[in-house]
DRENROKOL-249154 format. One line per 2 residues: number of its first residue (from 1); their letters; for each residue x negated, y, z of C-alpha. Coordinates in Angstrom, 3 decimals, m for minus. Layout:
N
NUM) A) X:Y:Z | ...
END
This chain:
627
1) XX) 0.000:0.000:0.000 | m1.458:3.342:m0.700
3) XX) m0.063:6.841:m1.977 | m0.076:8.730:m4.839
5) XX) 0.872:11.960:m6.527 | 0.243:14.803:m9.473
7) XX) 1.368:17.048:m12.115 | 2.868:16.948:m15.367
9) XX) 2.220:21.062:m16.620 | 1.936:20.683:m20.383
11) XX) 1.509:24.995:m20.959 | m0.786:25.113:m17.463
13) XX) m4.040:23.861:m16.520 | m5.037:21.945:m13.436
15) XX) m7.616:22.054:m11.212 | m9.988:19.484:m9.275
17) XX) m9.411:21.920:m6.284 | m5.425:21.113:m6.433
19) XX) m6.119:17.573:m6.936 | m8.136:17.607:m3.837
21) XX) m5.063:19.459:m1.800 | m2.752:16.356:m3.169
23) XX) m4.626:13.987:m1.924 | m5.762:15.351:1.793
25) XX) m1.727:15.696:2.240 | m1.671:12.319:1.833
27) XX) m4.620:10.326:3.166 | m3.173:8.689:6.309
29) XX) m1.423:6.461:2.909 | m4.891:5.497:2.180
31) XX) m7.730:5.901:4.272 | m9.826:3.733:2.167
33) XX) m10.620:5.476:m1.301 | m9.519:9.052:m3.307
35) XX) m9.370:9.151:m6.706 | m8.788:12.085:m8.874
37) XX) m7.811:12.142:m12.880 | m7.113:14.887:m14.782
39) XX) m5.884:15.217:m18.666 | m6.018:19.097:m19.598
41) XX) m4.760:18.162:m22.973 | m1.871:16.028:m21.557
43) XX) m1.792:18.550:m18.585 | m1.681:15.432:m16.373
45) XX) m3.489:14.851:m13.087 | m2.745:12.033:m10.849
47) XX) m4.454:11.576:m7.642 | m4.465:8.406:m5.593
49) XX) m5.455:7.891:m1.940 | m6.067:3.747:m1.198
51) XX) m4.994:1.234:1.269 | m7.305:m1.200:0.050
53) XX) m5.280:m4.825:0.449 | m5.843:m6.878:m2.658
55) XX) m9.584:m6.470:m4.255 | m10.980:m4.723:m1.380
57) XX) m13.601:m4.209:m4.250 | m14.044:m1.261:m6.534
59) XX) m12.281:m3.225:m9.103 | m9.265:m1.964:m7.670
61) XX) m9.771:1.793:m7.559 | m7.175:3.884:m8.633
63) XX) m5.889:5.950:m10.885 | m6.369:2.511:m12.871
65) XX) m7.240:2.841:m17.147 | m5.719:0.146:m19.246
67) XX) m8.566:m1.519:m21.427 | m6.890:m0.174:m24.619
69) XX) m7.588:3.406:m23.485 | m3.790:4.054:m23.716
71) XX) m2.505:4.179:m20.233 | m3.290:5.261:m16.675
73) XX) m1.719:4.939:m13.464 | m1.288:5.252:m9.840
75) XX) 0.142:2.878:m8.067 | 1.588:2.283:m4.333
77) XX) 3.164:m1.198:m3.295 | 2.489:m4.556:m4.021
79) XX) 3.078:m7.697:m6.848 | 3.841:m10.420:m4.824
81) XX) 3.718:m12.620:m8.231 | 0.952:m11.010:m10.137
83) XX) m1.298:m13.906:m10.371 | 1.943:m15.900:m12.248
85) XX) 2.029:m12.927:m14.272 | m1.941:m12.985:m15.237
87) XX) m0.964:m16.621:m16.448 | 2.143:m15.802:m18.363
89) XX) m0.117:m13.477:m19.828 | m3.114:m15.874:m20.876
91) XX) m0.947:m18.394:m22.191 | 0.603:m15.549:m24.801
93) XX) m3.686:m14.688:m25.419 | m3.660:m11.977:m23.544
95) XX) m5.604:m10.187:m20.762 | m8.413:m12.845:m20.763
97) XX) m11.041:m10.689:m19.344 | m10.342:m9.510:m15.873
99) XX) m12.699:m7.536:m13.980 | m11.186:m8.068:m10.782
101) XX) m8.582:m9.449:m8.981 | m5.941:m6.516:m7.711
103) XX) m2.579:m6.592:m8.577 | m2.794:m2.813:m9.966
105) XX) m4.956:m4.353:m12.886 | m2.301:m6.799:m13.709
107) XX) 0.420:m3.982:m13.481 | m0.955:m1.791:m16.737
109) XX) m2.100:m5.081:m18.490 | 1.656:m6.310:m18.196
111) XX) 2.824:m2.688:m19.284 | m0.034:m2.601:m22.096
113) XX) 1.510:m6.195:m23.492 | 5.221:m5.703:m22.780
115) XX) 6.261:m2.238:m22.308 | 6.986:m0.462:m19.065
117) XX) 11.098:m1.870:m19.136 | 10.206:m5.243:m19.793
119) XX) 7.362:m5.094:m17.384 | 9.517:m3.915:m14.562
121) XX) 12.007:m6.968:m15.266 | 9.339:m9.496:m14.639
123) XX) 7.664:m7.836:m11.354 | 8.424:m9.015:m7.732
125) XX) 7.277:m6.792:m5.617 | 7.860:m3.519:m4.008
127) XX) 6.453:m0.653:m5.697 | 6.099:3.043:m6.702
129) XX) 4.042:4.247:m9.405 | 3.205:7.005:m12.150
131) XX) 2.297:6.350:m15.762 | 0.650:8.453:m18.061
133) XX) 1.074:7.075:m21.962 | m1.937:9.619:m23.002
135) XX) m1.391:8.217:m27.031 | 2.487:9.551:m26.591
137) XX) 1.958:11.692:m23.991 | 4.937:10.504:m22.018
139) XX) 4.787:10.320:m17.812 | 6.742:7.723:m16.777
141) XX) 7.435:6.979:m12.969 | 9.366:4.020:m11.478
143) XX) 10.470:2.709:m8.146 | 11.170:m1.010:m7.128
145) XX) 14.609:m2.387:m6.697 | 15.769:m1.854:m3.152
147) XX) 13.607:1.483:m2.593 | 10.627:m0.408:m0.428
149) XX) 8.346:2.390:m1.611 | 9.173:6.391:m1.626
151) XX) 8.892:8.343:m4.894 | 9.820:12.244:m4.875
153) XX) 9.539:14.494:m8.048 | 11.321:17.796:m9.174
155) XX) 10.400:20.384:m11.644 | 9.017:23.591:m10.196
157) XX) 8.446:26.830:m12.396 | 7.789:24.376:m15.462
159) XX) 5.828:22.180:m13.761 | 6.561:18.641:m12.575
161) XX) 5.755:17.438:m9.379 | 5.814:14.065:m8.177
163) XX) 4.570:11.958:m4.993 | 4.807:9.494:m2.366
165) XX) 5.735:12.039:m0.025 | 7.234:15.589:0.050
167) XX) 4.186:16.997:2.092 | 2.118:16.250:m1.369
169) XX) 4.049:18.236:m3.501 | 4.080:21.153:m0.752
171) XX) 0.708:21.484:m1.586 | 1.213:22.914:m5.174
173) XX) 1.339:26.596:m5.603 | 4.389:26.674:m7.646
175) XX) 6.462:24.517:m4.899 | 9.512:26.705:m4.019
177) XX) 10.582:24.859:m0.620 | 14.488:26.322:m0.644
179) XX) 16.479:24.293:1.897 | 19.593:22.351:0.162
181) XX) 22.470:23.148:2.443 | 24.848:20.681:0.408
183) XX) 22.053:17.814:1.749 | 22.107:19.404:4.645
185) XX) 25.571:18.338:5.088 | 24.927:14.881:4.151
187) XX) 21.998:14.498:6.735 | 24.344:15.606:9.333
189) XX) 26.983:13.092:8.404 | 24.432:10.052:7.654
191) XX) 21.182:11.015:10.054 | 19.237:10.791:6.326
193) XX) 19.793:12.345:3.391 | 20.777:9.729:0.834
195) XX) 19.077:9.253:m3.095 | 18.491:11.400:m5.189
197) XX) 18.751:14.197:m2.894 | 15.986:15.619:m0.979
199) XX) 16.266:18.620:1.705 | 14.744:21.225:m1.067
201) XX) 16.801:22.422:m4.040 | 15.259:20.738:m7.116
203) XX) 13.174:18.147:m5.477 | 14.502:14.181:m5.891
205) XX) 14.226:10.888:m4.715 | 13.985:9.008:m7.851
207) XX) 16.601:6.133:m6.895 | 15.855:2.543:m6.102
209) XX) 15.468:0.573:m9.402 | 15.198:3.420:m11.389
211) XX) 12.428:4.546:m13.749 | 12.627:7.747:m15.297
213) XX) 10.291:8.647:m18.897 | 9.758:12.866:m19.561
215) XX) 7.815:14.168:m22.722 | 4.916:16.452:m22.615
217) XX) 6.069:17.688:m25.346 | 10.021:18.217:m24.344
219) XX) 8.477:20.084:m21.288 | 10.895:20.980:m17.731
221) XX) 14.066:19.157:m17.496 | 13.353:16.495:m20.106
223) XX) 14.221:12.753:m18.726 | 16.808:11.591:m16.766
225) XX) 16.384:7.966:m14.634 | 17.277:5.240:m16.049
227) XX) 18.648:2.042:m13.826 | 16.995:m1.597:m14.776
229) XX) 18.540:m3.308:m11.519 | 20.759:m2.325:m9.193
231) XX) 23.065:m3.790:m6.200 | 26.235:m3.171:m7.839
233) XX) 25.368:m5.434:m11.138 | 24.059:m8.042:m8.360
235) XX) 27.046:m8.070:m6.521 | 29.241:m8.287:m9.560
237) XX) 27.210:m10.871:m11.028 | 27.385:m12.894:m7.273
239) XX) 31.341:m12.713:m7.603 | 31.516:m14.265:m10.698
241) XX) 29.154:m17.038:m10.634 | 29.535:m18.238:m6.682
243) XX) 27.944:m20.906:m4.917 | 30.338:m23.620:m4.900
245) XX) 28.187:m26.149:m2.816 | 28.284:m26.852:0.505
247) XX) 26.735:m26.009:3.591 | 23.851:m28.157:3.876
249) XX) 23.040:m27.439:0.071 | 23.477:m23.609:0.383
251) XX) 20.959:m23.630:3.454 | 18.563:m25.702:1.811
253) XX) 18.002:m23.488:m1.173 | 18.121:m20.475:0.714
255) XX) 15.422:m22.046:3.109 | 13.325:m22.754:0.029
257) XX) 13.870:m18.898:m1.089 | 12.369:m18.058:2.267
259) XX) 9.776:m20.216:2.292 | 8.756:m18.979:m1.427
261) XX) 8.874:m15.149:m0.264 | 6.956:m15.075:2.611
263) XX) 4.246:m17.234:0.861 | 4.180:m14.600:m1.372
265) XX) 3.602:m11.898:1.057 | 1.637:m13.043:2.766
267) XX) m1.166:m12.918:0.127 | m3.625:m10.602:1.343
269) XX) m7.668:m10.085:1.633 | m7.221:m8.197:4.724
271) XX) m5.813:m9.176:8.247 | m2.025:m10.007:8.467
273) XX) 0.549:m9.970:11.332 | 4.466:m9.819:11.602
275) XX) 6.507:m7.992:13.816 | 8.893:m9.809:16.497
277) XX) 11.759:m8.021:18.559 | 13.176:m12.268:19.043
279) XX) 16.015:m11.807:17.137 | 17.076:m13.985:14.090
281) XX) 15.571:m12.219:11.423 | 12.094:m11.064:12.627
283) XX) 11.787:m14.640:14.119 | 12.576:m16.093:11.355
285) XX) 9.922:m14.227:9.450 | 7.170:m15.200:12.206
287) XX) 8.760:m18.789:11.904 | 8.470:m19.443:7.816
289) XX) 4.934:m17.048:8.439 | 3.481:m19.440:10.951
291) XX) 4.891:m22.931:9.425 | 2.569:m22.122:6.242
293) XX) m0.484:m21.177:8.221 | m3.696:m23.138:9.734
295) XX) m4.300:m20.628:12.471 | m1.932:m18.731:15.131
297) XX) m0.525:m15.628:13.407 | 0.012:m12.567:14.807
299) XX) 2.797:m10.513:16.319 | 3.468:m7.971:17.886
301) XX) 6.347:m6.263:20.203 | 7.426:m3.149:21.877
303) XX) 8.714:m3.585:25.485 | 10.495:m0.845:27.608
305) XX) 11.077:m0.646:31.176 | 14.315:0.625:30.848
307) XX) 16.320:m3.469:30.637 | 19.131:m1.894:29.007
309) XX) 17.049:m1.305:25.717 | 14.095:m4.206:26.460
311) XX) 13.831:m7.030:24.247 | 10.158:m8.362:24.723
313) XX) 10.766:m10.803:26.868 | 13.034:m12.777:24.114
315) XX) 9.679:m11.828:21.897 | 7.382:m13.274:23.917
317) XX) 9.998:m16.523:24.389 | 10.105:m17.039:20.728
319) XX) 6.501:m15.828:20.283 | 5.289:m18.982:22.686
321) XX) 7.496:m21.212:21.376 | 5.878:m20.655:17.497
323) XX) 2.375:m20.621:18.850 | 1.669:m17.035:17.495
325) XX) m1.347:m14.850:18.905 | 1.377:m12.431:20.178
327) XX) 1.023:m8.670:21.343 | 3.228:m7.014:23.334
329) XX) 3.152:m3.118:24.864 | 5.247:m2.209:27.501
331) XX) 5.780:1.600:26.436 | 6.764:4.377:29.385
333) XX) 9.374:7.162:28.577 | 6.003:9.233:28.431
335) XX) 4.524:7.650:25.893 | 7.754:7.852:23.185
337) XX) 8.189:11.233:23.887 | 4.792:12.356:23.167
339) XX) 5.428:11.331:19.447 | 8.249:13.657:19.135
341) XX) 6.181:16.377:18.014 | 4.546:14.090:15.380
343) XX) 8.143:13.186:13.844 | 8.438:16.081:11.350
345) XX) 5.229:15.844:10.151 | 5.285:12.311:9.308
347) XX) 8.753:12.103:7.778 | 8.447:15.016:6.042
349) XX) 12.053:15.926:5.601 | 14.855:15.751:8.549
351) XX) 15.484:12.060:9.135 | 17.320:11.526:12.490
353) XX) 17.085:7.852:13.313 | 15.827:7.596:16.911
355) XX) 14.745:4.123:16.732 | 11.781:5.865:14.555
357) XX) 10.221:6.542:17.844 | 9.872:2.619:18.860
359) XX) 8.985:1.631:15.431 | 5.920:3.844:15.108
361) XX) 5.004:2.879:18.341 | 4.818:m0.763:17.112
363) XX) 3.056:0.052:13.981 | 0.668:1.795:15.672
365) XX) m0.292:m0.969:18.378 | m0.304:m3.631:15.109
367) XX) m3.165:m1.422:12.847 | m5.508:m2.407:15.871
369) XX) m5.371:m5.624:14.542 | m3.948:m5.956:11.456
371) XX) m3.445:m4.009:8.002 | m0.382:m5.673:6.501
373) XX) 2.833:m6.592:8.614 | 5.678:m8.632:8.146
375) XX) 8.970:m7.294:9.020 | 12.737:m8.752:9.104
377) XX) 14.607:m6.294:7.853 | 17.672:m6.380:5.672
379) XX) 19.245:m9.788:7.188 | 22.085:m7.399:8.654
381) XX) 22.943:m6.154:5.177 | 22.948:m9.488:3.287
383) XX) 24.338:m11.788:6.282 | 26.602:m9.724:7.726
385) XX) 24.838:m9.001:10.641 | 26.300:m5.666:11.899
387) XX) 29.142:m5.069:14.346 | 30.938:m2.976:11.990
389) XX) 31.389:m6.106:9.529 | 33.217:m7.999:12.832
391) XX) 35.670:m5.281:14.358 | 36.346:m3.019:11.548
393) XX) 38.368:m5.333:9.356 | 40.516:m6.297:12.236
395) XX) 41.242:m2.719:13.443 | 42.155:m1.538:9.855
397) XX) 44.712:m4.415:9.310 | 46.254:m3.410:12.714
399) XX) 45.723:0.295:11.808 | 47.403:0.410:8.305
401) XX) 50.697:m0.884:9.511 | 51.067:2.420:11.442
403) XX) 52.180:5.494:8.744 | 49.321:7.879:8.404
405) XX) 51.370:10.960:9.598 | 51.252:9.060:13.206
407) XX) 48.119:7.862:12.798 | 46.595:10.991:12.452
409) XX) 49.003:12.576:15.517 | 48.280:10.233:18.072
411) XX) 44.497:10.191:17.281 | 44.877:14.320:17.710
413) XX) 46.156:13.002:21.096 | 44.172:10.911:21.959
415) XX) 40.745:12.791:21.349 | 41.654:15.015:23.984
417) XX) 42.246:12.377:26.775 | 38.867:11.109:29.070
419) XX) 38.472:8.088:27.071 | 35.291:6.278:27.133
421) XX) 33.468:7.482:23.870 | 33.654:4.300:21.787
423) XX) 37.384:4.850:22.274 | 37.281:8.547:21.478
425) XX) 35.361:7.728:18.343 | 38.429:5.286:16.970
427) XX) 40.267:7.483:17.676 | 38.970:10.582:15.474
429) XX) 38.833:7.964:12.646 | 42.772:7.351:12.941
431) XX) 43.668:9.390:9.885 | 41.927:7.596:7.434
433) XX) 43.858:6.997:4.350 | 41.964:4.163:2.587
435) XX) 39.974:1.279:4.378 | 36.836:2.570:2.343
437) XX) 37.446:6.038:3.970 | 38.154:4.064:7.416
439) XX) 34.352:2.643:7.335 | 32.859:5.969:6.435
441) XX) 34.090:8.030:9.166 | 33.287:4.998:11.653
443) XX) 29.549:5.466:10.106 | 29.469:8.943:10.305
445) XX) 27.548:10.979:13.172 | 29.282:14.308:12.119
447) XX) 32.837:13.578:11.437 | 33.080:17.090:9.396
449) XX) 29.511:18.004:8.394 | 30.487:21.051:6.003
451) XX) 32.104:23.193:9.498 | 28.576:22.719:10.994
453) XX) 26.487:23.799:8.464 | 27.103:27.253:7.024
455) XX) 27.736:27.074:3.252 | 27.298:23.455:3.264
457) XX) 29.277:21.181:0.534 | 28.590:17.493:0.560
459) XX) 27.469:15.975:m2.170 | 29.397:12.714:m3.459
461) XX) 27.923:9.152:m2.879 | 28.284:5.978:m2.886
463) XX) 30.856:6.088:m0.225 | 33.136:8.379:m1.174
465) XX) 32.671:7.795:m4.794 | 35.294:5.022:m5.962
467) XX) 33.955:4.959:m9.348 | 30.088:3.713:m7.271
469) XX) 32.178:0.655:m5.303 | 30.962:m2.563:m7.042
471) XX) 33.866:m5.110:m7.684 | 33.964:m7.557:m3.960
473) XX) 36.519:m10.321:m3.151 | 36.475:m8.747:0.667
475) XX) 36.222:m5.716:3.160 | 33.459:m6.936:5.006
477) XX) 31.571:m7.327:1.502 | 31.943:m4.595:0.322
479) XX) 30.311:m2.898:3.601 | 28.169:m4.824:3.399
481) XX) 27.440:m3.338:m0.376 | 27.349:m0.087:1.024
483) XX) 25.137:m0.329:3.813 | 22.711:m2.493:0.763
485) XX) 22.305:1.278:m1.485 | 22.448:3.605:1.240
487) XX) 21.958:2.582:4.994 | 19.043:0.182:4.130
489) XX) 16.718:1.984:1.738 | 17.881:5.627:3.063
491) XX) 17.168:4.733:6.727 | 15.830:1.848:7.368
493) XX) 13.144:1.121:4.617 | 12.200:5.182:5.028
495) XX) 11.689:4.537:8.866 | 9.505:1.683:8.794
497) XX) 7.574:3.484:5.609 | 6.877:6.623:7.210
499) XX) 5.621:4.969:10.182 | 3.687:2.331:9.024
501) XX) 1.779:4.766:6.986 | 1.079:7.474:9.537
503) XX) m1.052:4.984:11.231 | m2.315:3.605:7.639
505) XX) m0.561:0.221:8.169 | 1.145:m1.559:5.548
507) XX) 4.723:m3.102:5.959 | 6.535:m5.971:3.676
509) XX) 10.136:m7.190:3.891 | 10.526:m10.707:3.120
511) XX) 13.548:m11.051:3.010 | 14.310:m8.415:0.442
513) XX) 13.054:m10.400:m2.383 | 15.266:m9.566:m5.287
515) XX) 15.933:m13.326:m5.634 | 17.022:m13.696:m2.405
517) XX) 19.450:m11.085:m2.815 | 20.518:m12.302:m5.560
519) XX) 21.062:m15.489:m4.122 | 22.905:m13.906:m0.907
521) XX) 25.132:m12.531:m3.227 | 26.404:m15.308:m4.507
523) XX) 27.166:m16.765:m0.947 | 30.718:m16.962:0.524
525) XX) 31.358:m14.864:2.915 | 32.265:m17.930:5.566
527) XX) 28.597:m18.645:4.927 | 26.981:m15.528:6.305
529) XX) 30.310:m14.177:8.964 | 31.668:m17.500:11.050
531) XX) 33.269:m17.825:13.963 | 32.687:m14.119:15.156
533) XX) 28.964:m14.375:14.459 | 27.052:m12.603:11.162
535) XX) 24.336:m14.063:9.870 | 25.672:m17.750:10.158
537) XX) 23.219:m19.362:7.302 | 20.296:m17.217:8.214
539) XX) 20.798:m19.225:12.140 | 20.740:m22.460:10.561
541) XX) 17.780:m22.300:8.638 | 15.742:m20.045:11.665
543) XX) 17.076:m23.550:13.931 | 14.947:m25.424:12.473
545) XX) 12.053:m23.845:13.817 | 13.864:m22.116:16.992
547) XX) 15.702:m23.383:20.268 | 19.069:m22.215:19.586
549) XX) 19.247:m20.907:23.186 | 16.423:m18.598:22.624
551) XX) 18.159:m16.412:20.160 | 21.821:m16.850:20.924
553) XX) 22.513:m13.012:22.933 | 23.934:m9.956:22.284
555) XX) 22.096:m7.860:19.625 | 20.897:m4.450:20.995
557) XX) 19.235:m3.276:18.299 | 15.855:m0.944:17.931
559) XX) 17.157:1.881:20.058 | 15.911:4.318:22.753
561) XX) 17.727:6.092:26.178 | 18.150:9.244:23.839
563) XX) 21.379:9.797:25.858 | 19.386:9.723:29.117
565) XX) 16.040:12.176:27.924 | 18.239:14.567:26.716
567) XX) 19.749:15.159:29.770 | 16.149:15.107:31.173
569) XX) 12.612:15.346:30.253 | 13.460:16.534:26.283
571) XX) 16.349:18.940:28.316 | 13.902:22.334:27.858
573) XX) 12.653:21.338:24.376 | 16.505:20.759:23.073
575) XX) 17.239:24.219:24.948 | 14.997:25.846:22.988
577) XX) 15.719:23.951:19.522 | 19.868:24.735:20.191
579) XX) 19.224:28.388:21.959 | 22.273:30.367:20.560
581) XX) 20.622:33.277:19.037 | 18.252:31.312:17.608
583) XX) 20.893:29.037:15.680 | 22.618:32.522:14.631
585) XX) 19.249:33.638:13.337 | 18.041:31.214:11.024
587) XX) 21.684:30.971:9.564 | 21.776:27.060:8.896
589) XX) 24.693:26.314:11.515 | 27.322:27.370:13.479
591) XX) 26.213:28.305:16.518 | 29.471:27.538:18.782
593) XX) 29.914:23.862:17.817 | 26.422:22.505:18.166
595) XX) 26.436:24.452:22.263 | 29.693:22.802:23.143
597) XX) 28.619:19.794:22.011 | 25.502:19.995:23.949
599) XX) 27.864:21.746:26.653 | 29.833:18.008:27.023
601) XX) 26.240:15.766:27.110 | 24.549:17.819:29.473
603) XX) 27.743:17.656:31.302 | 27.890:13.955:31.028
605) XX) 31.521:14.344:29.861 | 30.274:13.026:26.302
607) XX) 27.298:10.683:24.645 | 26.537:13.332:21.722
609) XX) 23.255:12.465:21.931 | 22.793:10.658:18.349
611) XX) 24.649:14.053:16.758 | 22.683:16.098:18.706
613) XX) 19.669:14.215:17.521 | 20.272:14.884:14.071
615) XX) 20.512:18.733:14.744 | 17.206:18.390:16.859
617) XX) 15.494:16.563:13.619 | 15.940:19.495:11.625
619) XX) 15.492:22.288:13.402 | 12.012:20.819:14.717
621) XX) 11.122:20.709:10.914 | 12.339:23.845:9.797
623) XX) 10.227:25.036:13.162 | 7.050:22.581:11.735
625) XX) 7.956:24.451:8.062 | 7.423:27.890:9.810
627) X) 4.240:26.435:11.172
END
């Protein structure tokens, strides 16, 4: 994993002075190399900062030349099958001269023999990179299929800017850094701010399994991405064609799917570890990880003292039970606060998902040791393993018999009774007029994000959008399609990113294999939701390998006392961030709603913290902007 970014100004020149500002914004991504090309006919320059994984050599310096002089690129991610496609591309005569061994080099030779869509077809993997066709002069830049790997670019006084991170593109002269209220409004609602949309006007997230393709010659505005996968077309594809086995067959391919994509990442020429919190999924990973290795592998795990939000002891349980070489840190309240003042800096844009805290804590404790780590994300999303997926179908069928009109009344009435807050919650999502509408508010932190932020106007998404729902048999899978496009690569794959890399480490996601999802599409949902319980299959397989009785216990999730600190030690700091005239001066919200919400959690009347949070986020980056 490493980092990348650079220009496309076909009427300006560029500098090795600029290239050398890219790359410093960016060399926690790659501590291990810096390399800097420039084109002044093209007007391209790409820079690259390396994470040195696969080739440790200089074989696999970057930005990478294709032997036929055409291409060059820069490259972030990983090709879990790039040796299979070295020998698809010997037995067409191709590529027999290799002059090392890194995946990048088998990247441009598959674009030099296929073409940059084909290419992307074939490639397992997660990835990010920028391609510069100097024969055409065409910039091409393309991001794997679930979003693994970040990839921001926008056009900026005729120039084109483009990186791993925002903070790369900042460094450019002609970078105009104008705050996007209508995103704005969707951070509030989401705690992220969904693809394409970035926090500055005219800056994008180029979209999971997208590429996009702009002419030097066209100049700003040219190109628009293209999609060559994407979830819906998976879903739909799942629906038709459905596994029609049974349950012993359905777990035993899926256990061979497993099996196959963690053998795959686990490829490495530098030390490897997974992370384990003892639940299903990140067990499972250590599990599959460990039954194809000759030594102990390692993991590692965050504990708290706080029992309410401590799962290391199921860890170490499951940890012991493997055989790993496992590392745990018990963490003090101390300790996550003091990286509060880091988050802005390294997620470069608001991003309000506490658990961040935690997870760059564990990232941080794993680089001692190791360089690449496993993680088990995305089981909730393709299982079924979220609590939304159990209760909300079964309120809505109950809710829907009641007419709207009351609906809406009697949650009005409701919301101002002393109601525990899970309660109040239902019951400012009583009006909702569609199940699809129903999920949304349950999901959102700000029920009505546009009366917070002044001049704010959502933009649509996927779920609001009817005409972005993908064709489902069910409720629960189409959620579970939702959370799949926005909740997973917006939030979670952008947490574990961010952090990873701020402490140079780099992260891979098993189970996110495109064939696996692919494969959990096509699933029943009594496969993966059963008896009360998401994630059925995934339990059977992980059995195998675990006592049931070590995972069987109510999931708590990645979470912090956020609640709890900001009625305490962050009380001062959120004082400051929420003062009244300071809200009124820098224009972004209104003032009286964000101080009687914070009004009601000092008070203890309310749990606001996670809305609260979200309003924190971004006014300590517009403070680190200021900076």
């Amino acid at each position: 994993m490493c980092g990348f970014a650079g220009v496309l100004s076909p009427f300006q020149s560029n500098s090795e002075a600029l290239g050398r500002a890219l790359s410093t914004m960016l060399a926690h991504r790659g501590p291990d190399g810096e390399g800097i090309w420039d084109d002044p006919v093209g007007g391209v320059l790409l820079v690259h900062r390396r994470l040195a994984i696969l080739d440790t050599t200089n074989a696999g310096e970057q930005p990478m030349h294709s032997p036929c002089g055409q291409y060059v690129i820069a490259y972030n991610g990983e090709i879990y099958n790039h040796l299979e496609l070295r020998r698809q591309l010997a037995e067409e005569g191709r590529a027999v001269n290799w002059h090392g061994h890194s995946d990048t080099e088998t990247l441009i030779r598959c674009i030099s023999a296929w073409g940059l869509k084909a290419t992307l077809s074939r490639l397992v993997g997660m990835f990010a990179f920028a391609l510069w066709d100097k024969k055409n002069r065409l910039l091409s830049l393309a991001r794997d299929r679930v979003g693994e790997k970040p990839l921001y670019w926008g056009w900026q006084k005729g120039a084109l800017l483009f990186g791993s991170e925002i903070k790369a593109l900042k460094a450019h002269p002609h970078f105009e850094g104008e705050v996007d209220r209508n995103a704005l409004s969707l951070f509030l609602r989401h705690n992220y701010i969904p693809s394409p949309h970035s926090i500055y006007k005219g800056i994008h997230k180029l979209p999971p399994g997208h590429f996009l393709t702009v002419s030097a010659f066209e100049g700003p505005n040219s190109g628009e991405p293209q999609p060559y996968w994407s979830v819906n077309e998976v879903v739909a594809d799942g629906m038709r064609d459905p596994f029609t086995g049974t349950d012993a067959g359905a777990k035993d391919i899926l256990h061979q799917g497993l099996i196959a994509s963690v053998k795959g990442q686990m490829l490495s020429d530098v030390p490897l570890g997974a992370f384990l919190s003892g639940g299903v999924d990140s067990s499972l990973v250590a599990a599959l990880m460990q039954s194809q290795s000759s030594s102990p592998v390692r993991t590692f795990a965050i504990g708290f003292d706080d029992a309410r939000y401590n799962e290391a002891q199921h860890a170490s349980a499951v940890a012991k039970h493997l055989g790993t070489n496992h590392t745990e840190l018990y963490v003090t309240a101390e300790d996550a606060l003091n990286v509060i003042p880091s988050l802005p800096d390294i997620y470069c844009e608001p991003f309000a998902d506490s658990s961040q805290i935690p997870t760059f804590l564990v990232t941080k404790m794993a680089k001692q040791q190791v360089t690449v780590a496993l993680s088990g994300d995305g089981g909730d999303e393709l299982f079924g393993g979220y609590t939304p997926y159990q209760f909300a179908p079964r309120y809505w069928r109950y809710l829907q018999k009641v007419p709207q009109a009351l609906r809406s009344m009697s949650g009005n009435a409701l919301s101002g009774l002393p109601l525990p807050d899970k309660y109040l919650k239902l019951a400012g999502v009583m009006d909702a007029e569609s199940r699809e509408m129903f999920y949304r508010k349950v999901m959102s932190h700000w029920l009505s994000p546009d009366a917070v932020v002044l001049g704010g106007h959502e933009y649509p998404t996927a779920l609001n959008d009817a005409s972005r729902w993908p064709e489902v048999d069910s409720y629960e899978h189409w959620m579970m399609a939702m959370e799949a496009q926005m909740y997973m690569p917006e939030d979670i794959l952008v947490k574990v990113d961010r952090a990873a890399m701020a402490n140079s480490l780099e992260t891979r996601v098993p189970l996110l294999d495109h064939r696996l999802m692919e494969l959990a599409w096509r699933l029943p949902l009594h496969m993966k939701i059963r008896g009360g319980q998401g994630k059925w299959i995934l339990r059977q397989v992980l059995y195998d390998y675990v006592p049931k009785e070590l995972i069987e216990r109510p999931k708590k999730g990645f979470s912090v006392p956020m609640a709890d600190w900001l009625r305490g030690p962050l009380r001062d700091w959120a004082e400051s961030l929420l003062d009244e005239k300071r809200l009124r001066n820098e224009g972004y919200f209104q003032p009286g709603i964000i101080r009687r919400a914070f009004a009601e959690h000092l008070s203890g009347k309310r749990d606001h913290s996670n809305r609260l949070w979200s309003i924190l986020m971004f006014q300590a980056w517009l403070e680190n902007q200021h900076a």
